[in-house]
N, C-alpha and C positions, 0 to 999 in steps of 0.2 A: 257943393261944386264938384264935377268930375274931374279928377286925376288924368295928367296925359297918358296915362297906362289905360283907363278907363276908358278914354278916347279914343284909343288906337284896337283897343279889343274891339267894342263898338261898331267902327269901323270896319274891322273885320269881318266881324258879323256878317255885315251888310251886302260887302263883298261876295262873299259866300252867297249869300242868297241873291246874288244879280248870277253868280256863276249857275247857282243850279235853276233858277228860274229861265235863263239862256239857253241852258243844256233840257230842258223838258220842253221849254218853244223850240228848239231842233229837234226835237222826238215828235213832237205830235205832228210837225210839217212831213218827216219822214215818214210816220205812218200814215196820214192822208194820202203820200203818194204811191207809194203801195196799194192804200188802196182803189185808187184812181187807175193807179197804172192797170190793175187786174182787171176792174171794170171795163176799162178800154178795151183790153183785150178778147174778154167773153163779150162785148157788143160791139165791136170792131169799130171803134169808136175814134176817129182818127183826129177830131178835134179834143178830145178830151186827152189822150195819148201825149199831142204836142203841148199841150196845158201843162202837163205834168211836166216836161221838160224847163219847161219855160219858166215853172215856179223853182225847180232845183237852185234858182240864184239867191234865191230868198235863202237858203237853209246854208249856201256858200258866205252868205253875207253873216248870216249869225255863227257862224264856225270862224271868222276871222274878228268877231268882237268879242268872241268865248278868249282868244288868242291874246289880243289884248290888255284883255280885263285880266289874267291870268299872269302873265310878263308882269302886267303894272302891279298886280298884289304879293307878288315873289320879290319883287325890285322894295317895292315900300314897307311892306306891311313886315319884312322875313319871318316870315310863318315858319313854323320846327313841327318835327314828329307830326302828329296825327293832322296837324290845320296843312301842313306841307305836303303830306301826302293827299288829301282833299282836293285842292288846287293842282297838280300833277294832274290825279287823277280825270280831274274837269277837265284838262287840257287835254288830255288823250280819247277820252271818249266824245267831244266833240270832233274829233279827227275821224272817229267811227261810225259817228253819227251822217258825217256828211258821205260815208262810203256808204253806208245803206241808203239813203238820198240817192248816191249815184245806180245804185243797183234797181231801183224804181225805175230811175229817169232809162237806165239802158232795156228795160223790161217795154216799156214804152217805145220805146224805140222802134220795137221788131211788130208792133201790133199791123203796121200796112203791109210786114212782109208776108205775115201770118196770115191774113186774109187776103192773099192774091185774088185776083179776076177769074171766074170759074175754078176755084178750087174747093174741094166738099170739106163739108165740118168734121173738124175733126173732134172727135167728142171727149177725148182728154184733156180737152180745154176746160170743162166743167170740171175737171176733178183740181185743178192748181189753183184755183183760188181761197178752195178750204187748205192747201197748205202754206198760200199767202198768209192767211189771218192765222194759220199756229206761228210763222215767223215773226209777225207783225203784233201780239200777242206777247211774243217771250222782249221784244225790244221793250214795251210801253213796260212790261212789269221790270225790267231790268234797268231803268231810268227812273223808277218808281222807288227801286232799290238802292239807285245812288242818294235820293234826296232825303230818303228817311235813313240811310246809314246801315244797312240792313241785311248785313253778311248772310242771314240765312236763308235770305229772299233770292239773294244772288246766287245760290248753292240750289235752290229748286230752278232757276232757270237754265243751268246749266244740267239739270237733268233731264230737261224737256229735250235738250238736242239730240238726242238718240232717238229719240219717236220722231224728228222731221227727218234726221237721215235716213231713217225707216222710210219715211212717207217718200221720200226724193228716190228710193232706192224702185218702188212700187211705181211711181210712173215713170222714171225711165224704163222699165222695165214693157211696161203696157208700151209708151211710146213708140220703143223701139220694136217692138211687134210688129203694132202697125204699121210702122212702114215696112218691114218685112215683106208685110199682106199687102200692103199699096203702095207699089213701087216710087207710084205715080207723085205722091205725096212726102219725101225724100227732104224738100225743099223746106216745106212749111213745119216738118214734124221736128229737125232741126232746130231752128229757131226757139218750138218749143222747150226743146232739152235744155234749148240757151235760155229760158224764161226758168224754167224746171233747178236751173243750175243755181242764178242766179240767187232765189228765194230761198236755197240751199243755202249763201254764202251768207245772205240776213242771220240766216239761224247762229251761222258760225260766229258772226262778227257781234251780237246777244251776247255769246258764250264769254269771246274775248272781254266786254264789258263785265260780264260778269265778274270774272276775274280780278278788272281793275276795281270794280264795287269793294270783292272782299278786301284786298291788302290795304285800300283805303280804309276799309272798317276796322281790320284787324290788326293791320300792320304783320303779316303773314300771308303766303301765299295758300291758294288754295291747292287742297290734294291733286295729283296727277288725274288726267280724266282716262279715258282708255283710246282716245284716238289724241295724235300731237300736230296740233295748229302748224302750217305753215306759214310763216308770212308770205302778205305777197311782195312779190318785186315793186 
């Protein structure tokens, strides 16, 4: 017969595994709309665009049960050290989870403005969605990294963000030419730096997870990186 100690580890357990099975169903909704969002965008795809907004409720719906579940296993369960820090950690990375969500839903947003009525293609639209899928990429393996515990999983995704601030740095760059060159084009080229920006802050907000990966792994923070995270307001 189990022991109520046995019960309550058990229990535990279990917990845990509703939290990170929550927390990877908010990841793979957030990378779907990424990648929906981008698609919209390279096919001007206006129904598809509002699709992506319209599901951001689903991934707000499971960020407030990750909430729950998390409150309820801190109040019951009072997990110490490393199980305490797991649950924290859960808690906050769905809070991130749901900002790259939102960073989709707002990428989506701009695809009607981007495709105005007689306005010409602009062809750095083809170049952002190969650095969607490196953003969208370091999320899935850094949510990969929370579930298996796996500090040094989390320490290679945080050294992939230097190659997307790379890549963010190379098409603003291109962007911003062009409209140099095409006065005309001001409006639309815009919006993309806002798409360009955005998929930059995926990368960021990877990193920040990352972060929360190690100290839950290790109970230690990880090394300083060479650029320092702002929060946002």
């Amino acid at each position: 017969m189990a022991t109520g100690h046995e019960h309550t580890v058990k229990a535990f357990d279990e917990d845990i595994k509703h939290l990170r099975a929550l927390i990877s169903q908010m990841g793979g909704l957030a990378e779907q709309a990424i990648a929906d969002a981008m698609l919209a965008l390279t096919r001007n795809d206006t129904a598809l665009a509002k699709d992506v907004r319209t599901k951001d409720k689903a991934i707000d719906a499971i960020e407030a049960e990750v909430e729950k579940l998390a409150v309820r296993v801190i109040a019951l369960r009072a997990p110490m050290a490393d199980d305490l820090r797991e649950v924290v950690a859960a808690l906050k990375i769905a809070a991130v989870v749901e900002r790259i969500g939102d960073y989709a839903k707002n990428i989506a947003k701009r695809v009607p403005l981007v495709h105005t009525p007689g306005a010409d293609r602009i062809e750095a639209i083809s170049i952002l969605p190969a650095m969607a899928q490196m953003a969208s990429e370091m999320v899935h393996d850094v949510l990969d990294a929370f579930s298996a515990r796996d500090a040094e999983a989390a320490i290679r995704v945080v050294e992939r963000d230097n190659r997307l601030d790379d890549f963010y740095d190379s098409i603003f760059r291109t962007l911003v030419t062009y409209m140099v060159e095409n006065p005309r084009t001001v409006s639309e080229v815009a919006h993309l730096l806002f798409v360009a920006k955005n998929i930059e802050r995926i990368g960021d907000h990877a990193t920040n997870v990352a972060e929360m990966v190690y100290f839950a792994a290790t109970g230690s923070y990880m090394a300083e990186r060479d650029t320092v995270e702002v929060p946002e307001a």
